[in-house]
C-alpha positions, 0 to 999 in steps of 0.5 A, a space after each residue: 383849955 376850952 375851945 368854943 366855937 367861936 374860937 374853932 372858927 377864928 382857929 380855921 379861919 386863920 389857917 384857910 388864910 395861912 394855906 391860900 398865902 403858901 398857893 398850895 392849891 396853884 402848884 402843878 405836879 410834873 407827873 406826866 412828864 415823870 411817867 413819860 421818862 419811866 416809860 420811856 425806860 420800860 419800853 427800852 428795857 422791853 425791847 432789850 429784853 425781847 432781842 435776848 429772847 428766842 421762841 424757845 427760851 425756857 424762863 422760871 415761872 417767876 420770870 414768865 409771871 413778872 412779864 406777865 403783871 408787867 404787861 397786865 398793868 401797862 394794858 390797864 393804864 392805856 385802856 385808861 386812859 383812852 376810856 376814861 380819860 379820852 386820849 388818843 394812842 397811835 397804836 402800837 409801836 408808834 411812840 408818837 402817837 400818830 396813826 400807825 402806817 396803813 397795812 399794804 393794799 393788795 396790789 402791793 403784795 406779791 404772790 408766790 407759788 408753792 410746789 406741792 410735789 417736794 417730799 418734806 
């Protein structure tokens, strides 16, 4: 069978109309909310992660490399986000995204002296 172009047009035509019945186009993905839950589970595996560790833990060079991509790729998303997408993070360590505490002023800091004469 032969399709003219006419026919093509009525063919389009009618499943433009069948698309615009099914609101395919007003659907919203919950997609924020999905990567806000993995997220969510990646920053608490993280932090469990980080308590069974010590300064000299000897990890497999695989498992030195998946921390690594791991951390790579979640750097790339917030960069991302803030430069392209032009949101706001609150720092690190602030999951709500509200400005970090500020650092202590210098009077709040206190002073200790150091005895140079111990052997060591």
């Amino acid at each position: 069978m032969k399709i003219n172009e006419s026919k093509l047009k009525q063919i389009i035509a009618e499943e433009m109309a069948a698309i615009e019945d099914k609101k395919y186009f007003d659907h919203t993905d919950e997609e924020g909310g999905m990567a806000k839950r993995q997220l969510e589970h990646l920053a608490q595996y993280a932090n469990e992660l980080a308590g069974m560790l010590d300064e000299t833990t000897q990890l497999e060079g695989w498992v030195q490399s998946k921390i690594t991509l791991a951390q790579d790729y979640i750097s790339k998303v917030k960069h991302y986000l803030e430069d392209e997408l032009g949101m706001v993070s609150g720092g690190c360590g602030d999951p709500m995204g509200q400005p970090a505490e500020p650092l202590m002023g210098m009077d709040d800091v206190e002073v200790y002296e150091i005895d140079e004469d111990l052997d060591t």
